[in-house]
C-alpha positions in Angstrom: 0.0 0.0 0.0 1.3 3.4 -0.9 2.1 5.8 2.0 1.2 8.6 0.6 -2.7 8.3 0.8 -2.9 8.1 4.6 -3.1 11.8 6.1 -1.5 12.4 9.4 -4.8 12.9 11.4 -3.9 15.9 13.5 -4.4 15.2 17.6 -7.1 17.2 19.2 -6.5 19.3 22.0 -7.2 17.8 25.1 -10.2 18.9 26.9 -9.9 20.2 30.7 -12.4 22.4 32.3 -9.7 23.9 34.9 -12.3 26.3 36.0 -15.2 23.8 37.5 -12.3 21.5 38.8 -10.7 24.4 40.3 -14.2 25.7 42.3 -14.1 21.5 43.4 -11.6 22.4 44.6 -11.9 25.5 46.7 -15.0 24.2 48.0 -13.5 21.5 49.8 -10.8 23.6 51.1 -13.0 26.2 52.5 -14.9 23.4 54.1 -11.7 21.7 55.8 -11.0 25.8 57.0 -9.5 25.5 60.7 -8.3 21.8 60.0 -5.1 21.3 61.7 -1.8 21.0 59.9 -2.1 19.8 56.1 -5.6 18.8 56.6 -6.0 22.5 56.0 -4.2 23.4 53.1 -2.9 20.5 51.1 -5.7 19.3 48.6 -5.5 15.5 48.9 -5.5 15.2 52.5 -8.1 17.8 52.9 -10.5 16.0 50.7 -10.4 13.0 53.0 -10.8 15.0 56.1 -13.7 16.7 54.8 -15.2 13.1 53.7 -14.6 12.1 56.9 -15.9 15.4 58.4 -19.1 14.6 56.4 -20.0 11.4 57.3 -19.4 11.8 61.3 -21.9 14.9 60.8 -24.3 12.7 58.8 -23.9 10.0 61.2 -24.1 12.1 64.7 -27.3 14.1 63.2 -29.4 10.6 64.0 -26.9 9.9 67.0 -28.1 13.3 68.5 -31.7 12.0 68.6 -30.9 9.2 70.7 -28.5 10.8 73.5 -31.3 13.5 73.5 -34.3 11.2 74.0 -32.4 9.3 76.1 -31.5 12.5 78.9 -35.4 13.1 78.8 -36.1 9.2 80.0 -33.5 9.8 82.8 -35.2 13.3 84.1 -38.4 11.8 84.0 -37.8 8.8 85.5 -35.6 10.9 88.5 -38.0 13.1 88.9 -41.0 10.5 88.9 -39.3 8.8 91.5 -38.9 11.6 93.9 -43.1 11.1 93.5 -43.0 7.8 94.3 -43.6 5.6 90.5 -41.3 4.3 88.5 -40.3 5.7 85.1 -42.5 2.7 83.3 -45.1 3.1 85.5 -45.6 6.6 84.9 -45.6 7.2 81.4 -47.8 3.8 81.5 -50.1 6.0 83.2 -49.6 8.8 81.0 -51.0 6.7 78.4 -53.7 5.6 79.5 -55.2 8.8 80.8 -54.5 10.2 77.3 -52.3 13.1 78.3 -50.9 14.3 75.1 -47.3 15.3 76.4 -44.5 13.7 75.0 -41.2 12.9 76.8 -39.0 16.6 75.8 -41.8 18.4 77.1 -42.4 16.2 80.3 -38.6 16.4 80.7 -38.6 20.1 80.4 -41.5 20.1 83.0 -39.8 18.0 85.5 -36.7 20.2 85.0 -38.2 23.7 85.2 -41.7 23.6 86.5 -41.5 20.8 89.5 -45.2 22.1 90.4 -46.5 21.7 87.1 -45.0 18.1 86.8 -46.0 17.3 90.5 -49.8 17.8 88.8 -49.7 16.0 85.8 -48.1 12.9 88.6 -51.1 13.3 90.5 -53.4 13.2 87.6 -51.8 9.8 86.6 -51.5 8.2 90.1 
């Protein structure tokens, strides 16, 4: 086959877009602002700090629930027993009269307002 009917094909230009990888970038780097060290500054090692960063957030938002709920059963259930009932037997009771507070705001009451929880003991006893 003759040479000279192949053309040299010229190479395209390879395609970058420098400015969106760039704003990647500088978000993450923002995000890791205050890191310690080259977590803060240095672009491979910030990414995975801010992964990280991310996923304890994600993970602690539903973690926060629980420790919260949790504090409310332990106030109510101190502060029942300074009224004599247990923590299952009073919100057993608060049940079944159909008192419509839930545990933050019982919590809250037991905390704040001994008087107004001292009632709502009385009610269910």
């Amino acid at each position: 086959m003759p040479t000279a009917c192949y053309k040299k094909i010229k190479n395209m230009p390879r395609s970058v877009n420098s400015v969106a990888k760039r704003a990647r970038r500088k978000k993450v780097l923002k995000q890791a602002k205050g890191y310690f060290g080259r977590r803060k500054n240095v672009w491979t090692v910030a990414k995975n700090a801010v992964d990280k960063a991310m996923l304890y957030a994600y993970r602690d938002r539903k973690t926060k629930k629980r420790n919260f709920r949790s504090l409310w059963i332990m106030r109510i259930n101190a502060a029942a027993r300074e009224h004599g009932m247990s923590y299952s037997q009073f919100m057993g009771g608060v049940k079944a009269n159909g008192i419509g507070l839930n545990r933050k705001v019982l919590a809250d009451l037991a905390m704040n307002q001994p008087a107004a929880f001292k009632a709502v003991v009385d009610k269910v006893k």
